[in-house]
Legacy VTK file of the C-alpha trace (Angstrom):
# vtk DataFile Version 3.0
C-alpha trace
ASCII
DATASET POLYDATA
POINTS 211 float
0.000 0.000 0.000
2.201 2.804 -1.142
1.842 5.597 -3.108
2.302 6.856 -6.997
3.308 10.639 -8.646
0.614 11.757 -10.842
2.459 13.074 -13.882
-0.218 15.733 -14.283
-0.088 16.964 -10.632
3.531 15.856 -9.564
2.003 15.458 -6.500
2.005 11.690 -4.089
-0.952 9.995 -3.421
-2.076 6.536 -2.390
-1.879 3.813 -4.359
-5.269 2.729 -4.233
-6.660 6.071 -6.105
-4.610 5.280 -9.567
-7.177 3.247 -10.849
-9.455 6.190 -12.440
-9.969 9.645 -12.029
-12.954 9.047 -10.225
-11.001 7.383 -7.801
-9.035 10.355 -7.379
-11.700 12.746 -7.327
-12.642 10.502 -3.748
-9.160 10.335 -2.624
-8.500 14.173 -3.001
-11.608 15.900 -1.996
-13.549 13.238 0.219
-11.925 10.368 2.116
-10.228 10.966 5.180
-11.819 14.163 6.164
-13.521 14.484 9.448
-17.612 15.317 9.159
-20.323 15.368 11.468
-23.543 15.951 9.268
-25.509 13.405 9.812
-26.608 12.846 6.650
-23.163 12.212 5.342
-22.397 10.179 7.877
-25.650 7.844 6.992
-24.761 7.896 3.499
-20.925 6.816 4.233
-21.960 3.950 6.328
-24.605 2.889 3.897
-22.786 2.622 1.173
-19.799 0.920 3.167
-22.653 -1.815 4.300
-23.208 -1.792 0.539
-20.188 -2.355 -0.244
-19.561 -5.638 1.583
-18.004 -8.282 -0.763
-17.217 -6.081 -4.015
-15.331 -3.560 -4.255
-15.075 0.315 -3.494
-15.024 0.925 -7.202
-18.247 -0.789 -7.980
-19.786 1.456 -5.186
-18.171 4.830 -6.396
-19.522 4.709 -9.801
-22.867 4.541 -8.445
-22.785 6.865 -6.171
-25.263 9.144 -7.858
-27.286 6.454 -8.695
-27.758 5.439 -4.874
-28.223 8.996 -3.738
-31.335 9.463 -6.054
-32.668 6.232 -5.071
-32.528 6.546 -1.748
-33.742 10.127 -1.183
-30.207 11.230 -0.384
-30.101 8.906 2.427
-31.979 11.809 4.358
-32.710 9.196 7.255
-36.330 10.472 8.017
-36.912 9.709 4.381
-35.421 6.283 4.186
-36.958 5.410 7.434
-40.472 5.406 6.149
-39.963 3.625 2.599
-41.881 0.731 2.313
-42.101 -3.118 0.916
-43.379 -1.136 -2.278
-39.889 0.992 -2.120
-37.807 -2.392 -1.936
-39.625 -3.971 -4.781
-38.461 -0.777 -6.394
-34.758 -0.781 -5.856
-34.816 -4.049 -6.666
-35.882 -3.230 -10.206
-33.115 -0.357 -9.723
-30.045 -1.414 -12.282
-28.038 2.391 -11.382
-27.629 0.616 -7.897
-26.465 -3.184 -6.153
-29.860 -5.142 -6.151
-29.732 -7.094 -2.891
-32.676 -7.240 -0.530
-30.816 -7.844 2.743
-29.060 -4.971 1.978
-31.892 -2.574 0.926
-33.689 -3.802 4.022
-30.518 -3.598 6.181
-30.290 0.532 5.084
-34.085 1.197 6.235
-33.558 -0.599 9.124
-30.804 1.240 10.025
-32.100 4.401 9.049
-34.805 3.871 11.771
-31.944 2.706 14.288
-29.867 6.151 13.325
-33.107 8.434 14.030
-32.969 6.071 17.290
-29.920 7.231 18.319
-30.507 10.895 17.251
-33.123 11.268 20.136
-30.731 9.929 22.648
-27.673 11.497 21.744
-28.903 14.337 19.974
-27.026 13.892 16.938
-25.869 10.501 15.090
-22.502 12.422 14.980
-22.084 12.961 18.348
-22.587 8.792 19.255
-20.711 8.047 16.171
-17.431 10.286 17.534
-17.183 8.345 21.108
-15.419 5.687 19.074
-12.188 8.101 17.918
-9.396 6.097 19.188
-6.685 7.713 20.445
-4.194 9.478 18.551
-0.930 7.244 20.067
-3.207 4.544 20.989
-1.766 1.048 20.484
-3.738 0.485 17.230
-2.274 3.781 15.818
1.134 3.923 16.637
3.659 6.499 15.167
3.729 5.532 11.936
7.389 6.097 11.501
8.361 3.317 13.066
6.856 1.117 10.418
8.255 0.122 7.291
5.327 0.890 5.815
2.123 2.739 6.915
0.382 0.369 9.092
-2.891 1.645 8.893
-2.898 1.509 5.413
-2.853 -2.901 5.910
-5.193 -3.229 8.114
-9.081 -3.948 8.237
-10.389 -3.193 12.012
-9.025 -1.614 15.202
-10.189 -2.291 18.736
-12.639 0.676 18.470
-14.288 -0.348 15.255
-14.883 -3.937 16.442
-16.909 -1.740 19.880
-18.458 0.191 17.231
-19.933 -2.999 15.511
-21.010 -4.273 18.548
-22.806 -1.411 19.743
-24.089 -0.824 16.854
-25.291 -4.683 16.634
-26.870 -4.179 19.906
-28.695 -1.434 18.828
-30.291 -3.474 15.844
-28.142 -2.102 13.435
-27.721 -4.675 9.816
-24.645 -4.913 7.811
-22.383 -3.212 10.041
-19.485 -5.312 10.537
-16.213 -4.440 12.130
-14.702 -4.309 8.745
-17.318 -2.137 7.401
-17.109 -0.222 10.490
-13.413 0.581 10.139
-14.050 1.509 6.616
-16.683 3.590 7.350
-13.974 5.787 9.999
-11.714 5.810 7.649
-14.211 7.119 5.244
-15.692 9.669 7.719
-12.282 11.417 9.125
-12.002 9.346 12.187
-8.700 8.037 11.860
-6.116 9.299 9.193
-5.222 6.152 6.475
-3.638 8.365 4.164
-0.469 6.651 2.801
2.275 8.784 5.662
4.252 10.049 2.092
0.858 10.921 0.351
0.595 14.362 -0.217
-2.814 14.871 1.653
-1.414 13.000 5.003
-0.820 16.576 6.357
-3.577 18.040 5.456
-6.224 15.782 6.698
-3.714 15.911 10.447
-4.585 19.399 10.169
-8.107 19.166 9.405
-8.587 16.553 12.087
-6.859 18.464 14.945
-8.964 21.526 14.071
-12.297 19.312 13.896
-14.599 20.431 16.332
-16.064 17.153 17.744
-20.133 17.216 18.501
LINES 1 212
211 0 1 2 3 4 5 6 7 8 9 10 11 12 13 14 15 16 17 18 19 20 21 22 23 24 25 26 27 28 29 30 31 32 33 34 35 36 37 38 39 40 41 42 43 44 45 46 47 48 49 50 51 52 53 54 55 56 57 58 59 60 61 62 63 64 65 66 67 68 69 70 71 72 73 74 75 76 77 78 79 80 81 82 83 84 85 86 87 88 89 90 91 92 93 94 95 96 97 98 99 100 101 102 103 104 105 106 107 108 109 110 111 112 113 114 115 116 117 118 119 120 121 122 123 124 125 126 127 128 129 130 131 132 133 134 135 136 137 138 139 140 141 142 143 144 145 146 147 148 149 150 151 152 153 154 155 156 157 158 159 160 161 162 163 164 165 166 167 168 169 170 171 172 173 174 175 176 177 178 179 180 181 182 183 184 185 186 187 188 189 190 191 192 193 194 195 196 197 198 199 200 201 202 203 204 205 206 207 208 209 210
């Protein structure tokens, strides 16, 4: 998991973005910066749950699609569609046809709005589960090799996450998925350590007012 120079740029980035430019796009403007809209933070961890067993590509070029078919993911919305609404999305080719999964995102819509009136805002629950900055899972990466965050699938606060989460009656919302989902949302920084938006996503994260 290292990192490439765009010829057009000169600039480093992670290895994973060189596929397409729509990769890029992600890499550069999205991924890795913190957020605490709670719509964007539905939408991340739906299409993570989504994502389970293909891969991020498949998910990124439909993107727009799944936005417009589910209402985009504005919870209250999603919480109220109905058996007529899955039939629907089934018959949806702009997005990944599988019931448990279209179930799994209303269910957890209803689950988020849940956990809205307790905490006040999905954010705020969601942001208990930063680890640590020098926590044993995220260790200095200069004493690796290689960036170790970049290898690996779950930390100790992502596998809590999952099982609070679970607890809760959340669906598709694994400890993998729930890693990829903080890495998606700005909780912890998996930017390649030599990629030229490490530093700038530190920055953004240690001036990130948490709810």
């Amino acid at each position: 998991m290292g990192t490439f120079i765009n010829e057009n740029d000169q600039k480093r980035r992670c290895n994973w973005c060189s596929a397409t430019q729509q990769y890029q796009d992600y890499h550069d403007q999205d991924w890795g910066f913190p957020i605490a809209d709670d719509r964007l933070l539905f939408e991340k961890l739906s299409l993570e749950a989504f994502q389970s067993g293909l891969s991020w590509r498949t998910i990124l070029e439909k993107r727009e699609n799944f936005r417009q078919a589910f209402a985009n993911f504005k919870p209250e919305i999603v919480s109220q569609f109905a058996k007529k609404d899955v039939e629907r999305l089934l018959q949806d080719t702009g997005i990944v046809r599988h019931r448990g999964k279209i179930n799994a995102v209303i269910n957890n819509a209803n689950r988020l709005l849940e956990l809205v009136e307790q905490y006040g805002s999905f954010a705020h629950f969601v942001w208990q589960y930063e680890p640590p900055r020098l926590s044993e899972d995220c260790k200095d990466p200069s004493l690796y090799e290689d960036y170790p965050r970049n290898i690996r699938s779950t930390c100790k606060e992502s596998d809590e996450l999952a099982k609070v989460l679970k607890k809760q009656g959340w669906k598709f919302v694994g400890p993998t998925t729930a890693y990829a989902f903080m890495q998606a949302m700005g909780m912890v920084n998996d930017h390649h350590i030599d990629c030229y938006l490490y530093p700038l996503v530190e920055r953004a994260q240690l001036e990130f007012k948490r709810p």
